[in-house]
N, C-alpha and C positions, 0 to 999 in steps of 0.2 A: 519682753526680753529684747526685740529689736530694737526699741527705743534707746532703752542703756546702752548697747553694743552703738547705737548712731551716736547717742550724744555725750558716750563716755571713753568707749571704747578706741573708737574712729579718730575723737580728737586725742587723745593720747598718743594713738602713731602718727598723726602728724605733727606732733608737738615734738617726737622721738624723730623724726627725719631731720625737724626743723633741729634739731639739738647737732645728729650727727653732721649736718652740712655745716654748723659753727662750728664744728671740733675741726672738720677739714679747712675751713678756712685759719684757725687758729693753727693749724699745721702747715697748711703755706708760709704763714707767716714764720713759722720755724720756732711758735712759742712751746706748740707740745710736741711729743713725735707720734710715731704710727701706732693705731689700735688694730691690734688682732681682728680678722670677720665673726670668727665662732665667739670672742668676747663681745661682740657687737649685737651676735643672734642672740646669744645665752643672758645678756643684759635686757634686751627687748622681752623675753620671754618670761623670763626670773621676776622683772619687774617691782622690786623694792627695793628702800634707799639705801641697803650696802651698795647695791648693782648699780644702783642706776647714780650714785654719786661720783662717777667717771664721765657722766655727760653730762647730767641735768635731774638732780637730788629729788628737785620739786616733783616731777610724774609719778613717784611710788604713789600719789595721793588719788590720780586715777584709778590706776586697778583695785586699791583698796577701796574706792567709794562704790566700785558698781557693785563688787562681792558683796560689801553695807546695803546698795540699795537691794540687791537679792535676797539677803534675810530679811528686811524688812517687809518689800512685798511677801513674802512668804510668812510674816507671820500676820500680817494684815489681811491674808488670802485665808488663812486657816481660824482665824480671830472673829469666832461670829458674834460675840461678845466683846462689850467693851473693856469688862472687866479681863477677859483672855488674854486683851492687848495689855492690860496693867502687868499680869503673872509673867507673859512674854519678856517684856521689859528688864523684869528684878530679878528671871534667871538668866537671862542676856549678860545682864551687867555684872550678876555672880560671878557668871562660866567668861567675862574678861576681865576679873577682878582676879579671878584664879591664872588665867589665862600669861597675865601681865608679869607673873612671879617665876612664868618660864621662859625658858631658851626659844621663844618663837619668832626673833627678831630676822631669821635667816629664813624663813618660811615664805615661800613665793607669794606672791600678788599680797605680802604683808598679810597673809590669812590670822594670825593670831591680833593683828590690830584690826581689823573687818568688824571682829565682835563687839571690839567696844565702839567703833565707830555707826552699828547697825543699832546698839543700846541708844545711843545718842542721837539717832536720828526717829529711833521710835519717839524719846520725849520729849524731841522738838515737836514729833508730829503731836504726842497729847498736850504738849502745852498750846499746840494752834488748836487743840481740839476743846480747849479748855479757858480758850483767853479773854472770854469775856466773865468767867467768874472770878479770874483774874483780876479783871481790870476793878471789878466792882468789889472785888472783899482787898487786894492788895493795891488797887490803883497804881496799875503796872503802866497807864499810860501818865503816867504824872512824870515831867522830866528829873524830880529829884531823886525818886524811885529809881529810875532807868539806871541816870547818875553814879547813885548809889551802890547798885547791883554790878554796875561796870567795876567801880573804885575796890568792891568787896575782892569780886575778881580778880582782877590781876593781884593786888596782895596776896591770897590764898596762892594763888600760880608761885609768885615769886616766893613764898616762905616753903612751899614744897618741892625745890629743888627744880624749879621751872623744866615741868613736864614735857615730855616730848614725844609725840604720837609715829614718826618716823621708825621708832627704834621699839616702840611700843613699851613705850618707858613713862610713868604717870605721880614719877616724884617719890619720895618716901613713904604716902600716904594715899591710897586710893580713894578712898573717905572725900577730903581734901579734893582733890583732883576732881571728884564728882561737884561735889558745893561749890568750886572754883567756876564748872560749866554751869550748873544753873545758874549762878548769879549772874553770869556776863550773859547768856541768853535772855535775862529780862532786859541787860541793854541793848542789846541786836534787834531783839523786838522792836525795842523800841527807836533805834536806830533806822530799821528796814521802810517805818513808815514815813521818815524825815527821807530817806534817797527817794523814796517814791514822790518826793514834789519837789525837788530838783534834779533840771533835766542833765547837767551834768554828772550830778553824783549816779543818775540813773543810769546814762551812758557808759560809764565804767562799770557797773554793778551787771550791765545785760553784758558784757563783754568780757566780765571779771577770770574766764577761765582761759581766754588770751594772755592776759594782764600775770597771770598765774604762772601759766606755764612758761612765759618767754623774760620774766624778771630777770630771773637768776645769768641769763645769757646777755640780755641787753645790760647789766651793772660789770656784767665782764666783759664785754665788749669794750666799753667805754672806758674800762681801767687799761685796758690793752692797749688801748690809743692814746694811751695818755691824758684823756682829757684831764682828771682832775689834779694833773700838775701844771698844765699849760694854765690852768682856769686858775689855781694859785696863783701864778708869772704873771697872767692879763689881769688880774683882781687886786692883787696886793694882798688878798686872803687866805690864810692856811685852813682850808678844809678840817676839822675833827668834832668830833662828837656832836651834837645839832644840828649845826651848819652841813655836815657828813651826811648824814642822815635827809636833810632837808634837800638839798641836789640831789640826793641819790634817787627819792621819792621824784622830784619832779623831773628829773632823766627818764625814768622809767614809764611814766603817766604818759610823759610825751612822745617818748619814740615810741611807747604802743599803739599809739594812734594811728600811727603810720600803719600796723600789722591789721589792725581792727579794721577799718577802711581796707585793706587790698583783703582779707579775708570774707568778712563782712557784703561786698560788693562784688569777689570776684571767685573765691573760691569758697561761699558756704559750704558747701557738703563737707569740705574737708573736717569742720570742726560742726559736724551735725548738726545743722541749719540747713531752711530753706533760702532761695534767692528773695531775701525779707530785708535788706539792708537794715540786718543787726536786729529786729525787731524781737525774734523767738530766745529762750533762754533756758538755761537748763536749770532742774528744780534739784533740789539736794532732799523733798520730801516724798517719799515712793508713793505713786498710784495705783488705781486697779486694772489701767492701760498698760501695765510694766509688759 
């Protein structure tokens, strides 16, 4: 339980201080005005994306992943059978397939989305528990497979009313939504072992819940400043759709760097690490150390 509380919990209120010191700075500057203290407490506590979309939308994804990783270990702790863990799984995803068709979107730490978030991380776990009959009956390491499974993905996503885990909303079709994740988990897979032999992709992948929680501030930072009208004026280029897109990604890659280095080197604990320069990382699959 301490683990999560360090390496999930921990980084989340700092992610949530880092969020309200940008809103005061964005109040200096006279862009927004004053936020109430008890909206401030009641947001930090409440912790999902109605709340917390006054500061920084992205964190409901903390509180919701530790509640995920608690069912998990708990059904991995109680699962002395493999098969256990299968039955686990398919009433998981039942009771948030039921889950999904009610009003649970206002329910603290996103408890009605924990469930299916805790389904999906049990069959990440058996697919790692399973991926070499994988690789040898579906040759999941083949990159056209991978490919493939990516491409299948996002179509299904896109023709289901592009789901949204936030609001605990999974499209028109739950069905859909499920086959949508498996397919693109054969491409992650198989993605996961391409970052692991370059050291940069690696670098942002151990650091990725920096990158996570400070995007959304650093793409608003940068529009506040103007940059991307100044960069129009010094370019000669109007910024939209691609080009939009492509800045925006490399703005954020790099001014993380900046945070990952003073975090990383000076303040681990804040975001549960050791003094490792960046080495430790958090796992999104539950252990029996939980």
């Amino acid at each position: 339980m301490w683990s999560k509380i360090k390496t999930i919990l921990l980084p989340y209120t700092t992610l949530y201080i880092c969020s309200l010191l940008y809103f005061g700075w964005m109040h200096w500057m006279g862009i927004v005005g004053t936020l109430d203290p008890m909206v401030v407490i009641e947001t930090f506590l409440y912790a999902d994306g109605n709340h917390l979309g006054i500061l920084n939308m992205s964190l409901w994804f903390l509180p919701c992943l530790f509640l995920a990783q608690i069912i998990s270990y708990l059904v991995l702790k109680i699962s002395s059978k493999k098969s256990y863990m299968y039955v686990f799984w398919i009433l998981l995803t039942i009771l948030g397939a039921f889950l999904s068709k009610l009003d649970t979107h206002a329910l603290p730490w996103s408890l009605g989305t924990s469930i299916n978030a805790a389904s999906l991380i049990i069959c990440g776990y058996l697919f790692k528990m399973n991926e070499q009959f994988f690789i040898e009956k579906i040759k999941l390491n083949k990159p056209y497979i991978a490919y493939a499974g990516g491409f299948l993905g996002l179509v299904l996503f896109l023709i289901n009313d592009k789901p949204g885990m936030s609001g605990n909303y999974y499209g028109h079709n739950y069905i859909l939504f499920y086959l949508s994740v498996l397919s693109s988990l054969v491409f992650y897979i198989y993605l996961s072992k391409k970052i692991e032999s370059s050291n940069l992709l690696s670098y942002f992948g151990k650091n990725s819940l920096i990158i996570f929680g400070l995007h959304g501030l650093i793409l608003s930072f940068w529009e506040n400043v103007n940059f991307y009208e100044m960069f129009s004026v010094k370019t000669n280029m109007y910024l939209d759709g691609i080009s939009f897109v492509v800045i925006s990604t490399l703005l954020v890659f790099l001014s993380c760097v900046l945070f990952i280095e003073i975090f990383n080197r000076f303040l681990p604990f804040l975001i549960g690490k050791k003094f490792s320069f960046g080495n430790s990382k958090i796992t999104t699959i539950p252990n029996k150390n939980v």
